[in-house]
KEPA-392212 format. One line per field, with one value per residue (C-alpha): residue number from 1; residue in one letter; x negated, y negated, z negated. Coordinates in pm, 1 decimal, decimal comma, m for minus. Layout:
pos	c(NUM; ...)
code	c(A; ...)
px	c(X; ...)
py	c(Y; ...)
pz	c(Z; ...)
***
This chain:
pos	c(1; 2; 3; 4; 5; 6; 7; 8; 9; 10; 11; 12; 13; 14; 15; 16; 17; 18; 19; 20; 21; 22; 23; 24; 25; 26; 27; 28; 29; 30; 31; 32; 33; 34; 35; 36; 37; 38; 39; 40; 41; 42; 43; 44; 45; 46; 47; 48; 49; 50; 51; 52; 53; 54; 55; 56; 57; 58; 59; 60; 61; 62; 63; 64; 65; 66; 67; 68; 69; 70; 71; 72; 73; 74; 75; 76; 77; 78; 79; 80; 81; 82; 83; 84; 85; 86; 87; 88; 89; 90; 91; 92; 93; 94; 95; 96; 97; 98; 99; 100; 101; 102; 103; 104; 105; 106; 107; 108; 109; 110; 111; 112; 113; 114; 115; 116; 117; 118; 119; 120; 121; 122; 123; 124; 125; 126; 127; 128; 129; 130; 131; 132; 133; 134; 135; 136; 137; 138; 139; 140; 141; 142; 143; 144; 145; 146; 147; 148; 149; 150; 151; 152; 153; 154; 155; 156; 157; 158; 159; 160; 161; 162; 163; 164; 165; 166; 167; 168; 169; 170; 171; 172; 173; 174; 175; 176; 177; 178; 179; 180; 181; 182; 183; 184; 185; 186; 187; 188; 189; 190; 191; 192; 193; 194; 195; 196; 197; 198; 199; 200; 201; 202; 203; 204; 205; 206; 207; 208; 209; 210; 211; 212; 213; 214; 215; 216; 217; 218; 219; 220; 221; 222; 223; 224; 225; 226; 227; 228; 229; 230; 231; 232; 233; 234; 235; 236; 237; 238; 239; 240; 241; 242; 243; 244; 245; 246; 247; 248; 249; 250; 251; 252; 253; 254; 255; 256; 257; 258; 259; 260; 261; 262; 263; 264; 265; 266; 267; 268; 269; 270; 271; 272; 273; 274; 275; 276; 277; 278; 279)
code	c(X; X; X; X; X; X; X; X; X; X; X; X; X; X; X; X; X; X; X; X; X; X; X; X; X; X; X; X; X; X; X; X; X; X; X; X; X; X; X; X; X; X; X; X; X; X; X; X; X; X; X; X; X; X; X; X; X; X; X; X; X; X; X; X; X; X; X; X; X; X; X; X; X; X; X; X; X; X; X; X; X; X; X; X; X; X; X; X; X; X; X; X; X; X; X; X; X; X; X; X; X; X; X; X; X; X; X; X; X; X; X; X; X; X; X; X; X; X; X; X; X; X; X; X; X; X; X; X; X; X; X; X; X; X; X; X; X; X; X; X; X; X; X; X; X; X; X; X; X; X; X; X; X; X; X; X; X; X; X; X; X; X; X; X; X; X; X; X; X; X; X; X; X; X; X; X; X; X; X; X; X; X; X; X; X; X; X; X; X; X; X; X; X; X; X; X; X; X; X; X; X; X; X; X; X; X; X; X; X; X; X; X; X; X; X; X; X; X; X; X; X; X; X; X; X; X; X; X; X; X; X; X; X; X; X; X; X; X; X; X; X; X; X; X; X; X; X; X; X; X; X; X; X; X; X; X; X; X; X; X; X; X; X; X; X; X; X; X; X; X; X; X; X; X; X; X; X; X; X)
px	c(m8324,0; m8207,4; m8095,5; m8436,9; m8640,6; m8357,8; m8467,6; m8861,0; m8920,4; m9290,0; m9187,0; m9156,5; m9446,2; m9637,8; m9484,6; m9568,8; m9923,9; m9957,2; m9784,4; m9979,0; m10339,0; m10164,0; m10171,7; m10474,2; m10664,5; m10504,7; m10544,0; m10933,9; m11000,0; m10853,2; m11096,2; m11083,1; m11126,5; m11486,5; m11499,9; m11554,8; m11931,4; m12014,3; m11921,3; m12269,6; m12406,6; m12081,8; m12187,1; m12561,0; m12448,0; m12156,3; m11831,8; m11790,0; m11919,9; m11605,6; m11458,0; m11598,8; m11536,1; m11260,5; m11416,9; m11230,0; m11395,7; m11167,3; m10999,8; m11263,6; m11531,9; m11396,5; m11394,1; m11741,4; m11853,7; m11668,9; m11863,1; m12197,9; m12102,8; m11945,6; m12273,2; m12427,8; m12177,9; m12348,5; m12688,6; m12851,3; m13233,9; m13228,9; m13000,9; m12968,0; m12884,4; m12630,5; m12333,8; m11983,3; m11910,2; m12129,1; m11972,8; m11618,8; m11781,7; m11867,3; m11577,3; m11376,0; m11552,0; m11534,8; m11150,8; m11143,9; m11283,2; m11036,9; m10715,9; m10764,9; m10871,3; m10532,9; m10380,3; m10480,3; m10311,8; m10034,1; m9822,7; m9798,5; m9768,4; m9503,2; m9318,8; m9332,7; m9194,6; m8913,1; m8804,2; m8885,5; m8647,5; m8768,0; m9112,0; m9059,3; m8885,6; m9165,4; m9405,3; m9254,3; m9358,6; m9735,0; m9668,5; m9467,3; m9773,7; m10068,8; m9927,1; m9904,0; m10289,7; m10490,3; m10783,3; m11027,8; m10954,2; m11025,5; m11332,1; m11582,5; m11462,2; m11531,5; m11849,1; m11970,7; m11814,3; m11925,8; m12274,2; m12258,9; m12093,9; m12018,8; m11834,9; m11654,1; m11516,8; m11394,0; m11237,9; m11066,1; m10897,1; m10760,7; m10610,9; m10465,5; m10366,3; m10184,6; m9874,1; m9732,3; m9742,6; m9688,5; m9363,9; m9220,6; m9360,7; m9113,8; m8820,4; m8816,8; m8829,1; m8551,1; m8317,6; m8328,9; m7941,8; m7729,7; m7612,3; m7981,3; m8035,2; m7751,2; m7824,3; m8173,4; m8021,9; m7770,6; m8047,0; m8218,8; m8548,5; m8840,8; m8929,5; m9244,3; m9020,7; m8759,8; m9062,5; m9187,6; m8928,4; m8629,7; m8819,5; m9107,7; m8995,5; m8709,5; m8947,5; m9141,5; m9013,2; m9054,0; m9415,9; m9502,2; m9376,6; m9577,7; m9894,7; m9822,7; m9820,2; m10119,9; m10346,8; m10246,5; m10325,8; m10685,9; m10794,7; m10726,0; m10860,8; m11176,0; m11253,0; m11241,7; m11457,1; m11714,7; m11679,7; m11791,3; m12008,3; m12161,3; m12454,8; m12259,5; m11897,3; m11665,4; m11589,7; m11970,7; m12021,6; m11703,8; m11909,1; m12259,2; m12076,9; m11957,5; m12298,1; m12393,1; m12104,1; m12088,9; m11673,5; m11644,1; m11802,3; m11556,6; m11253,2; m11362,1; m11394,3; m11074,7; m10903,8; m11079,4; m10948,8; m10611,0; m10669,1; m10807,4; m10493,7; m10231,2; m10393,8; m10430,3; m10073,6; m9946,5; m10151,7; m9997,1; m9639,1; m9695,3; m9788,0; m9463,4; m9257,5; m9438,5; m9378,6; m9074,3; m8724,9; m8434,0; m8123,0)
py	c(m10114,2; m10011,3; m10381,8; m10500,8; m10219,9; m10291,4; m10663,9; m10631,6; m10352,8; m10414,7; m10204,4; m9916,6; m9964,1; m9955,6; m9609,3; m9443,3; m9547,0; m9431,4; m9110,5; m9071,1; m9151,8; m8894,9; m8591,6; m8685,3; m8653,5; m8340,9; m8158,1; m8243,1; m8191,7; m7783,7; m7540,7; m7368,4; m7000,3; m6909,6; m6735,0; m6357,8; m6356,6; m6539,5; m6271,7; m6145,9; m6461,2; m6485,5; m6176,3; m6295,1; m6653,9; m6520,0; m6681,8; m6981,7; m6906,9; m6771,3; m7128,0; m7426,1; m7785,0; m7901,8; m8029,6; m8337,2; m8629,3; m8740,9; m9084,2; m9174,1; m9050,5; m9255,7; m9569,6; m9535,5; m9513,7; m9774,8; m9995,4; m9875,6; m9987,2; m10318,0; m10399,1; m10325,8; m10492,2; m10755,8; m10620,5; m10622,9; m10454,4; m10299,0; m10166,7; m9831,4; m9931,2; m10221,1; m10289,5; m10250,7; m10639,9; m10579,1; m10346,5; m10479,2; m10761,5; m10569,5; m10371,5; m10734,1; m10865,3; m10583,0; m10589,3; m10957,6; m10952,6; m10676,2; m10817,2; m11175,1; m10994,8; m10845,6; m11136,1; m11334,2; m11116,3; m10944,3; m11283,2; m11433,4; m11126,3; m11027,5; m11381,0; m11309,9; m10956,0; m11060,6; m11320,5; m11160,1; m10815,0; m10733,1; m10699,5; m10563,8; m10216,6; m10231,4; m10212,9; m10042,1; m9684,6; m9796,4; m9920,2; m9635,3; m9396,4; m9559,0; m9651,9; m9294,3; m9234,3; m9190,5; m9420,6; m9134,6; m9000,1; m9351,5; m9360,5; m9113,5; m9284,9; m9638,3; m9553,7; m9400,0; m9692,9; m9979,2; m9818,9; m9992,0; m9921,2; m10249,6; m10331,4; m9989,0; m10023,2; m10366,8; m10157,9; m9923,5; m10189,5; m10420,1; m10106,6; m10011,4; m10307,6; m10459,7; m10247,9; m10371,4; m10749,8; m10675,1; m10446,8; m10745,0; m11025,5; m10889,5; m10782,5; m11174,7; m11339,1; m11111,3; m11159,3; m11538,4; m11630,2; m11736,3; m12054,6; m12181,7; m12075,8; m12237,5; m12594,4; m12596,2; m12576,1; m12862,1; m13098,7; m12984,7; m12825,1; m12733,0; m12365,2; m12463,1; m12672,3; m12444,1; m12162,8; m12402,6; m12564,2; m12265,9; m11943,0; m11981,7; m12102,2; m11808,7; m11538,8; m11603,3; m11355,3; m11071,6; m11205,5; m11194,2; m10865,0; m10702,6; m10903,1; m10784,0; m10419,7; m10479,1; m10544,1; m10251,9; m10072,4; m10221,1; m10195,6; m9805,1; m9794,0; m9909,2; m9652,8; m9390,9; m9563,3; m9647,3; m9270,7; m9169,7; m9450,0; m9702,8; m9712,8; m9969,6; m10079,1; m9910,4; m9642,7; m9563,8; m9553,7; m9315,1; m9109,9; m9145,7; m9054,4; m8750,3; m8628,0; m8682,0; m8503,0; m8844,8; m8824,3; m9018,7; m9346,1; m9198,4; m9250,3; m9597,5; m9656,0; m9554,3; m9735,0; m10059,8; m9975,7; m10027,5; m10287,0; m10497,3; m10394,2; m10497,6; m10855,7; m10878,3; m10794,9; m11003,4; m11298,2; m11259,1; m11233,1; m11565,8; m11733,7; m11558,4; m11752,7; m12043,8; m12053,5; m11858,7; m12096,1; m12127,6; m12263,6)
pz	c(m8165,8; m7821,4; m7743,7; m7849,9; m7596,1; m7274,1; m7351,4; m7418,5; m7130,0; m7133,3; m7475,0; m7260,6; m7069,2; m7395,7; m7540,7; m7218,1; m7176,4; m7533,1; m7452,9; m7157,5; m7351,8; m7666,2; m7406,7; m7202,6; m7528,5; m7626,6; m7316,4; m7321,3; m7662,1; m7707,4; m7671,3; m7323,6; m7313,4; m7195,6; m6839,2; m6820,4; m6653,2; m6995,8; m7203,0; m7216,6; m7350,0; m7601,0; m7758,1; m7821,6; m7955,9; m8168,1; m8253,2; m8145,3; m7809,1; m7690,2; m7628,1; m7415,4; m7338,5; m7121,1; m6766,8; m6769,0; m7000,5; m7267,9; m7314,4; m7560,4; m7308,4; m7030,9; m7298,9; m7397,6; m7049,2; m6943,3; m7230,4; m7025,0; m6724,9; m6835,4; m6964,8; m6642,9; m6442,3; m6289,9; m6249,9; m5907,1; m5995,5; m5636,7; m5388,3; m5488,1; m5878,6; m5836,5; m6124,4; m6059,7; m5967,0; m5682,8; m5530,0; m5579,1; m5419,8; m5132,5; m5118,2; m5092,1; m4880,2; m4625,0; m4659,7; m4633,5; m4315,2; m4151,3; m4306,7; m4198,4; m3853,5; m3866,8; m4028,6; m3728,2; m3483,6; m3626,4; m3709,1; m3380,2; m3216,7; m3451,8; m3382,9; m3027,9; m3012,9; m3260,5; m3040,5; m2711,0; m2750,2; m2413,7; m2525,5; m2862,7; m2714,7; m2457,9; m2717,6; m2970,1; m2888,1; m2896,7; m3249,8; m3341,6; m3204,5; m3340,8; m3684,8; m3891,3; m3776,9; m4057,4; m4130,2; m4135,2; m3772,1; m3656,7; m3856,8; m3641,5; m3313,1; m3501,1; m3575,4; m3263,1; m3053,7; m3269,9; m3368,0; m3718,6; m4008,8; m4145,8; m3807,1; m3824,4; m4166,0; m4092,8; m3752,1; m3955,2; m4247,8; m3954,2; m3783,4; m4079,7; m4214,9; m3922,7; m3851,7; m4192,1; m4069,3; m3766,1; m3817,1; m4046,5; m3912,7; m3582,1; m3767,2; m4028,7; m3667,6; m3538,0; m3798,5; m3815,3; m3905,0; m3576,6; m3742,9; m3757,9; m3428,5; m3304,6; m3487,6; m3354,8; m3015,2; m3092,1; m3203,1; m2906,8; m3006,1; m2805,6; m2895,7; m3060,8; m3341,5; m3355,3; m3432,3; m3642,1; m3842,1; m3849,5; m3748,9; m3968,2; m4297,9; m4273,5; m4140,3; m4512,4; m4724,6; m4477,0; m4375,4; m4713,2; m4772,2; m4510,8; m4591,2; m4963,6; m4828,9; m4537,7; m4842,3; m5038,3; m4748,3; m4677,2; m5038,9; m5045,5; m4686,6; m4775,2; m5076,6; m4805,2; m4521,8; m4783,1; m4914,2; m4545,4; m4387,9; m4643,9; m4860,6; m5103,9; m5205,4; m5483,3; m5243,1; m5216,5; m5617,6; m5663,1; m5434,3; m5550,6; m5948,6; m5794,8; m5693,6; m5961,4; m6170,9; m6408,4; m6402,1; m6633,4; m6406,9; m6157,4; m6377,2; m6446,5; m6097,7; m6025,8; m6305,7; m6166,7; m5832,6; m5958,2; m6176,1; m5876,3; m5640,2; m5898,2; m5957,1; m5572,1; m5518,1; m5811,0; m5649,6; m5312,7; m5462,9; m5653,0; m5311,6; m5191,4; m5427,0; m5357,2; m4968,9; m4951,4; m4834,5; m5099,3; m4989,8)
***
């Protein structure tokens, strides 16, 4: 039995979702003890009143609201009542925008501070500085600079999103094997074809991994600029649910969330494996 789980480990992944769902629908399903101001009204009611409903909606809850809004999920009646694929949609497209922004410069720069040293550990301490600063500080200064929202969201996913590329992009470049280097020279290589034709295809890997990364980062960035400056997006609905206390939609929301970075991130490791160099 223990061969058959070490060899099937999606097994595993399966007993501790179940586990997980088990104890989720315990925990919201006891009785919770009533609070002391209601003691008053406990004595009028009689027993029974003594005990309430968990806050948190229960895995059932969650799954019947989740039915609701999947048959809702494309409707577009107005603005203000838009289904879930529409704000994914917006959501995507906002981060679309600021990664490709980022995209755009953090690989070339990256290529030329890996193979400029000089200029790396000039810049360096700018990276190192700006990098750990949290979306959210950026966000009011965005907004009062830009004077849009749109354009300040997009702001705030590039910033975010380009130290990832940027930091690998630099270090792939750097590490480029001396042998390489050294037959490039032999056969005499302008630097454009040696970027091209040695630097490139063995800078992949680490590229990849910081693009892999850089969209993690946008696609949780986002959820909190749209929390703060948007009037639609996935960020915006988690939001709008709270106000209106409907956790369950926020639950969903957040499930959905993750759903949508895994397949992202599984796509962009397939292209990985696609583009990356094996000897």
């Amino acid at each position: 039995m223990s061969s058959v789980v070490l060899s099937r480990p999606w097994l595993a992944t399966l007993a501790i979702f179940c586990l997980f769902i088990g104890v989720w629908q315990f925990a919201t399903t006891q009785p919770q003890p009533a609070r002391a101001k209601d003691s008053d009204y406990a004595r009028l009611v009689g027993p029974g009143a003594g005990v309430q409903k968990s806050p948190l909606p229960s895995p059932v809850d969650v799954a019947d609201r989740a039915v609701e809004l999947g048959r809702a999920f494309f409707e577009h009646k107005n603005p203000n009542n838009l289904g879930l694929a529409w704000h994914i949609m917006y959501s995507m497209g906002r981060v679309a925008a600021g990664f490709m922004l980022a995209m755009v410069v953090a690989i070339p720069l990256g290529f030329l501070l890996g193979l400029v040293p000089f200029l790396g550990k000039a810049l360096n301490p700018f990276i190192q500085i700006l990098k750990p600063i949290s979306p959210l500080a950026w966000m009011p200064l965005a907004l009062f600079t830009l004077k849009d929202s749109g354009a300040a969201m997009i702001f705030i996913i590039f910033i975010c999103a380009v130290w990832p590329m940027l930091i690998n992009t630099a270090a792939g470049a750097a590490a480029v094997r001396t042998e390489w280097t050294n037959v490039s020279r032999v056969f005499g290589l302008r630097p454009m074809e040696h970027v091209r034709n040695v630097v490139l295809p063995a800078s992949v890997p680490m590229i990849l991994t910081g693009v892999r990364v850089s969209i993690g980062v946008a696609w949780f960035v986002i959820v909190a600029a749209e929390m703060v400056g948007a009037q639609s997006g996935i960020g915006y609905f988690i939001w709008n649910e709270w106000n209106n206390l409907q956790i369950s939609s926020m639950i969903v929301a957040v499930l959905l969330i993750g759903v949508v970075g895994l397949l992202l991130d599984l796509g962009l490791k397939k292209i990985g494996d696609l583009l990356s160099y094996r000897e």
